[in-house]
C-alpha positions in Angstrom: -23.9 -1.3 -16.9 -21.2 -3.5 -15.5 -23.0 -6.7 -16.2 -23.5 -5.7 -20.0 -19.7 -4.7 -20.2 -18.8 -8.0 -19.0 -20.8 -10.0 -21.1 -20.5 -7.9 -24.5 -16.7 -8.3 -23.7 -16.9 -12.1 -22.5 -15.0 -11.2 -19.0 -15.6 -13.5 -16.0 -15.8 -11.3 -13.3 -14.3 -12.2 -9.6 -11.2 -13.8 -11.7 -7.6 -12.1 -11.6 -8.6 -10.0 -8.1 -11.6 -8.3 -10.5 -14.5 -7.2 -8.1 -15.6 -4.1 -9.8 -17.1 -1.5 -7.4 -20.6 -0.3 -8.4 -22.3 1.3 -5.4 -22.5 4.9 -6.5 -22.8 6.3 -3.2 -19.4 5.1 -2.4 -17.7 6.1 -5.8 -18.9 9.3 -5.1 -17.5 9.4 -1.2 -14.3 8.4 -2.7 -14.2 11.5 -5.2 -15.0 13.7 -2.5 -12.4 12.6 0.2 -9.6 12.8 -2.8 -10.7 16.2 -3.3 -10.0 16.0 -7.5 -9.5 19.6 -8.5 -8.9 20.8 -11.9 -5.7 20.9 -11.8 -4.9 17.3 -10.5 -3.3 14.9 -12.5 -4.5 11.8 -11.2 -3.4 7.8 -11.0 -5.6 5.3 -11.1 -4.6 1.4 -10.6 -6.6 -1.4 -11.7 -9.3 0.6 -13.7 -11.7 -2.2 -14.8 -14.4 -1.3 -16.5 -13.8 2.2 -15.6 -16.5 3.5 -13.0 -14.3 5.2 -11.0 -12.2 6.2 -14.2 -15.2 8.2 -15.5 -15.7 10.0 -12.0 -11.9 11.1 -11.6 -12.1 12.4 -15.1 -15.1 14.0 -14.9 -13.0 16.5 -11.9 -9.3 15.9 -12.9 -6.7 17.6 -15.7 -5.8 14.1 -16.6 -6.4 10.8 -15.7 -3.9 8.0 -15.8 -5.8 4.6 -15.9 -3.5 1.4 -15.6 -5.4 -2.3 -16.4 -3.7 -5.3 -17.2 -6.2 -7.5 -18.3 -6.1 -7.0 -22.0 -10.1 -7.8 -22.0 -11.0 -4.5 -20.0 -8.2 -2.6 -21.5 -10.5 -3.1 -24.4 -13.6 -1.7 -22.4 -12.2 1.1 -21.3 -11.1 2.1 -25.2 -14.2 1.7 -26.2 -15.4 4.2 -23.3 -13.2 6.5 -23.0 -11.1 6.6 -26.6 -12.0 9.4 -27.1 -11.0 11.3 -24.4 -7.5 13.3 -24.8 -7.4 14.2 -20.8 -7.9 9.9 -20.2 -4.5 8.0 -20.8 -4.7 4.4 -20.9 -1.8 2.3 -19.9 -1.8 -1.6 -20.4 0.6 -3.5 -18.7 1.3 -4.5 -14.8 1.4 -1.7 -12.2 4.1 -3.9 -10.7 6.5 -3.4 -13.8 5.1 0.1 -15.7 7.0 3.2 -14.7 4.5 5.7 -13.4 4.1 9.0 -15.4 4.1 12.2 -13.5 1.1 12.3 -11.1 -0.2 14.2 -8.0 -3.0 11.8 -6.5 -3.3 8.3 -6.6 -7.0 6.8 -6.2 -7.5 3.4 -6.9 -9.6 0.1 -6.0 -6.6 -1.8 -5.7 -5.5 -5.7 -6.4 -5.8 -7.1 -3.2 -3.6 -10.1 -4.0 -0.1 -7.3 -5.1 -1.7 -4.8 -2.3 1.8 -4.5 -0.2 4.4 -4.4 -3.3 2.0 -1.8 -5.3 1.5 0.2 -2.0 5.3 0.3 -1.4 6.2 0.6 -5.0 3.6 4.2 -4.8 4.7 5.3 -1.7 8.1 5.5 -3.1 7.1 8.2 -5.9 6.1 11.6 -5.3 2.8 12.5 -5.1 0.3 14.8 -2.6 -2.9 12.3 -1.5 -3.7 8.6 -2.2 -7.0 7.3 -1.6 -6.9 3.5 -1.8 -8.9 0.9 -1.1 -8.2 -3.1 0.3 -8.9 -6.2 2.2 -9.9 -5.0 5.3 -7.9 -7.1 7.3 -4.9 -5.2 5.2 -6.1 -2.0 6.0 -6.0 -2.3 9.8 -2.6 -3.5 9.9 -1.5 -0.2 7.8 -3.2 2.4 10.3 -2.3 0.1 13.3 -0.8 1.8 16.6 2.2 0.3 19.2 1.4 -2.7 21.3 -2.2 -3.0 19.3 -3.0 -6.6 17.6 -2.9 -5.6 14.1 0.6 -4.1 14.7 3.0 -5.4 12.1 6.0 -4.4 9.8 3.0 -3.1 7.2 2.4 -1.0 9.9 5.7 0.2 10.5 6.7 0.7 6.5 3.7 2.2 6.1 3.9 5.2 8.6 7.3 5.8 7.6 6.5 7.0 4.7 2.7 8.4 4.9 0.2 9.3 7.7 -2.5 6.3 7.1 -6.2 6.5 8.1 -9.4 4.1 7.2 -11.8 6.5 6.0 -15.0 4.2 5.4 -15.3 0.1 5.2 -16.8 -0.9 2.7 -18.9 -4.1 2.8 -19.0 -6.8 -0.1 -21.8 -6.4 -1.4 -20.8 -2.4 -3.2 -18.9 -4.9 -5.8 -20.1 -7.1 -8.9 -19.1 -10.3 -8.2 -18.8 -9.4 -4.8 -15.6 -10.1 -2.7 -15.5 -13.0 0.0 -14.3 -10.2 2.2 -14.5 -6.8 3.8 -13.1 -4.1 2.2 -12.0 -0.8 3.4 -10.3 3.2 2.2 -7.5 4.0 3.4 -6.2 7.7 3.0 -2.8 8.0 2.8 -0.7 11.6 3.1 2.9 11.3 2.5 5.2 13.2 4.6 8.6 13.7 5.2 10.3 10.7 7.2 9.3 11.2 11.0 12.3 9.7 12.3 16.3 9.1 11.1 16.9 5.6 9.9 20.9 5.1 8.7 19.7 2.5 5.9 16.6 2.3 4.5 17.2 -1.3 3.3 18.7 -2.9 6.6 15.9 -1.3 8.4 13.3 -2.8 6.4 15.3 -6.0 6.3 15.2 -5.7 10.4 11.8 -5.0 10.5 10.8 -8.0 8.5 13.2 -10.5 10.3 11.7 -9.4 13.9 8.2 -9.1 13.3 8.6 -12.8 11.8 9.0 -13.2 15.2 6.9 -10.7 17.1 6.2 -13.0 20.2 10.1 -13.5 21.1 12.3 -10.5 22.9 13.9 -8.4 19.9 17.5 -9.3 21.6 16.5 -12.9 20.7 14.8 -12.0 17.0 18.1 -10.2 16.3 20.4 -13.2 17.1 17.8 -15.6 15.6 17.9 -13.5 12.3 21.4 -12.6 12.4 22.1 -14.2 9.1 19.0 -12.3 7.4 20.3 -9.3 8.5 24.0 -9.5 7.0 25.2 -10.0 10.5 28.0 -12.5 11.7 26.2 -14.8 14.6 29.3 -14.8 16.3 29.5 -11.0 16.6 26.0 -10.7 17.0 26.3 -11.2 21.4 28.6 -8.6 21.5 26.8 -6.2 19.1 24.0 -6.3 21.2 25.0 -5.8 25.0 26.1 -1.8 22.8 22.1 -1.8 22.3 19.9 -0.1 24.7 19.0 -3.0 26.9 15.4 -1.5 27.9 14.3 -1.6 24.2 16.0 -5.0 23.4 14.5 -6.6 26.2 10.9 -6.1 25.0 9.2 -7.7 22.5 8.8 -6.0 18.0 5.3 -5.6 18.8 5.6 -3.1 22.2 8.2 -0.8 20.2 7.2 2.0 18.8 8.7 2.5 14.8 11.2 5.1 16.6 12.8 2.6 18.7 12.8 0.0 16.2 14.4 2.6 13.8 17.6 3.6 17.1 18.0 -0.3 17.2 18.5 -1.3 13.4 20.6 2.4 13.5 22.6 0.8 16.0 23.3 -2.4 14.5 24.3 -0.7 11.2 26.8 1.8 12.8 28.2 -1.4 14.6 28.5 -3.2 11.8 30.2 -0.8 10.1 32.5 -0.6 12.9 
């Protein structure tokens, strides 16, 4: 059905991030782990040709399926026009304001995946079932002191507990991908830990894990400028810091010390 969409509509797959997802098995696991009831008003980013659209509708009050390419805004007219619970919204996810919704499930743009993530993350919203590069996804669910431990990881958990659910391998997709793909459940939460300034601390957190292999005492002074900070303060501002934490390097600090340390700086700056 893909293929004939794509040609009746002249659409090149595997350009623009499109690698549509056609393994039915593994639309279906993603219905069930998102748990659609019928009362579930439910975002979906970067509908295609609408597979998955059909299957959230089929369980949801309303779907809400975003698609900028005008091509397979067109397809999914033609498929679902007719449907009052299906709203389609043309335009970029990166610039449309969301409408109300209470589940986000999605087969996202790998190439926007962190601003689109962080853009949904800051809306409010019960379950997201999402799906990226792999390599993206491991960095998202990724633990203290592991390899794939990054600022993604960091943002991420601030806001929602993150867990791969199923990988997914390239060849559930028409064109398929040149990588791995995997879905990633995400539950927001309420914020697990203080932070002073939300964005100093993601401005610190970007600064230092630039430079995950040096001491954070010496990513802080090398950053100081990033970070809003005068260099010349910057030796004095940190002998107030806990010198246990600032001695060790972004990437053996859990996000609770990295959030006491950018806490610290901010209260001292303010000083």
């Amino acid at each position: 059905m893909v293929r004939s969409l794509l040609k009746k509509y002249g659409i090149q797959g595997g350009s623009h991030d499109q690698h549509f997802l056609v393994d039915n098995r593994i639309l279906e696991r993603i219905i069930e782990e998102s748990r659609i009831g019928p009362e579930d008003v439910v975002l979906e980013i970067g509908a295609g040709v609408g597979n998955l659209t059909e299957k959230i509708a089929s369980k949801a009050k309303k779907t809400i399926a975003i698609e900028l390419d005008p091509n397979l805004v067109d397809v999914l007219h033609d498929r679902f026009g007719d449907h009052e619970e299906i709203q389609i919204i043309s335009g970029d996810v990166l610039e449309v304001e969301f409408p109300p919704f209470n589940k986000v499930v999605a087969n996202l743009p790998y190439s926007i995946s962190s601003p689109v993530t962080f853009k949904l993350l800051r809306y409010d919203f019960d379950l997201g079932v999402l799906m990226y590069q792999y390599e993206f996804a491991r960095r998202m669910v990724a633990c203290t002191g592991s390899e794939d431990y990054s600022r993604l990881s960091v943002a991420t958990q601030y806001y929602a507990d993150a867990e791969i659910i199923m990988k997914i391998p390239a060849s559930a997709f028409s064109p398929p991908p040149k990588v791995m793909s995997a879905v990633v459940k995400l539950v927001p939460r309420p914020f697990p830990y203080k932070v002073v300034d939300e964005s100093f601390f993601f401005k610190f957190i970007t600064a230092v894990f630039g430079q995950r292999r040096k001491k954070l005492k010496n990513s802080i002074m090398n950053n100081s400028s990033k970070l809003g900070l005068n260099k010349e303060d910057v030796k004095e501002m940190i002998i107030q810091l806990p010198q246990d934490i600032i001695d060790k390097r972004p990437e053996n600090l859990s996000p609770f010390e990295l959030a006491d340390i950018a806490n610290g700086l901010k209260d001292i700056k303010q000083l």
